[in-house]
Each structure stands twice: as structure tokens, then as C-alpha cells.
N, C-alpha and C positions, 0 to 999 in steps of 0.2 A: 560479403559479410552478411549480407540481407539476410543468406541462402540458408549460413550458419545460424541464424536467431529461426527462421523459421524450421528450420529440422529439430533446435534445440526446443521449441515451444512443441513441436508433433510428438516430438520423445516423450514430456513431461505430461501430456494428456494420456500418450497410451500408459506410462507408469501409473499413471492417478487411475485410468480407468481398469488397468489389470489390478494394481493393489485394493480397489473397489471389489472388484472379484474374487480375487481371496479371500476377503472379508467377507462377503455376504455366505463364501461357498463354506468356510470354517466357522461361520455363526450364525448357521441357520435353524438352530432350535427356538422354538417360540420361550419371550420372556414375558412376564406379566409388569409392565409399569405399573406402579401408585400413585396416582397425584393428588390425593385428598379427595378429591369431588369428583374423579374418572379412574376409570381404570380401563388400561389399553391394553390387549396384547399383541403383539409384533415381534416380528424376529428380531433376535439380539445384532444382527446387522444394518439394519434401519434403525433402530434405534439410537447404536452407534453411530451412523452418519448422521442424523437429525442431530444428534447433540454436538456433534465436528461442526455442520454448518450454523447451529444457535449459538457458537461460542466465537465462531470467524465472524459471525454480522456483529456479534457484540462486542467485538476488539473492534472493528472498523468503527462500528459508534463511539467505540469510547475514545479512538484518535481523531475523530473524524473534527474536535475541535481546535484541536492543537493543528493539525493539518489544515484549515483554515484560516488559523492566524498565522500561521505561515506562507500563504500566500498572499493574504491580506501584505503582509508585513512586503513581500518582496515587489507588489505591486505598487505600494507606496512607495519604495525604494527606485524604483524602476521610473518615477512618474518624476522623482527627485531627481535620477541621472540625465534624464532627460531636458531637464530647466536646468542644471548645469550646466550643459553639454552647448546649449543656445545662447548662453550669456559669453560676451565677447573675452577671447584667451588675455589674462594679464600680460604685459611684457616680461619677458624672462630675464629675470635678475641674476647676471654675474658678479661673484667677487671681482673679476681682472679690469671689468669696464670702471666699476668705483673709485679707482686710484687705491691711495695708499687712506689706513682706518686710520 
């Protein structure tokens, strides 16, 4: 099973890095960015990836707090199961031991 995650994670690099390659080899004319107070010029393929990875870090930021309280939450949950877990089991209650209601 191992073998299978790691052939599957070799695959997805060489796709990322061959689709990388397309790209840079299909958009390689130079574009002029505006940013108000710079002006860049770079190929339309850097550019592209620079703005692919400014928008992944900025999704990550923008879970990265919910994903926190998420584990917050499950760590506090987990600290609960465990003072449960140590406190002595009740007797187990049957209707047939009660006699008759």
C-alpha cells in the first residue's frame, strides 16, 4: 500500500512539473506587469506561477484559522475522552435484573 501512495505522489510531481513546462514553453513571450509604483517585465509564465503560488499561500492563510480551531477543538475533546475513560465504569443496568416496573 505504501508503494502505491508513493508511485502515486512520483506521478503527481512529474504532472506538476511537466504541466510547469508547458506552460513556461507556451508562454514565453515577455509581458509587462503594472503595479502602480513598478513595473516588471517577465514572461507570461512566471508570472502565471507567481500569481498560482500568491493565491495557494493566500487560501492556506485564509483556512489556516478554522484549521486551528479544529484541532484546538479535537484536542480538547481528546483530553475529555481521556478523564472519561479513567473515571470508574458505572454498573450496567438491566431491565430483567429490576424485576417487574
Amino acid at each position: 500500500m505504501q508503494r502505491i501512495v508513493a508511485l502515486l505522489r512520483l506521478l503527481a510531481i512529474v504532472v506538476i512539473i511537466l504541466s510547469g513546462l508547458v506552460l513556461h514553453t507556451r508562454n514565453a513571450q515577455p509581458v509587462t506587469l503594472d503595479l502602480y509604483f513598478v513595473r516588471i517585465e517577465q514572461p507570461l509564465s512566471l508570472i502565471l506561477a507567481v500569481s498560482l503560488l500568491i493565491g495557494a499561500v493566500l487560501g492556506v492563510l485564509g483556512a489556516l484559522p478554522r484549521l486551528l480551531a479544529g484541532r484546538r477543538a479535537n484536542r480538547r475533546l481528546r483530553r475529555e475522552l481521556r478523564a472519561h475513560a479513567m473515571l470508574p465504569a458505572a454498573p450496567p443496568t438491566d431491565a430483567a435484573d429490576k424485576g417487574p416496573a
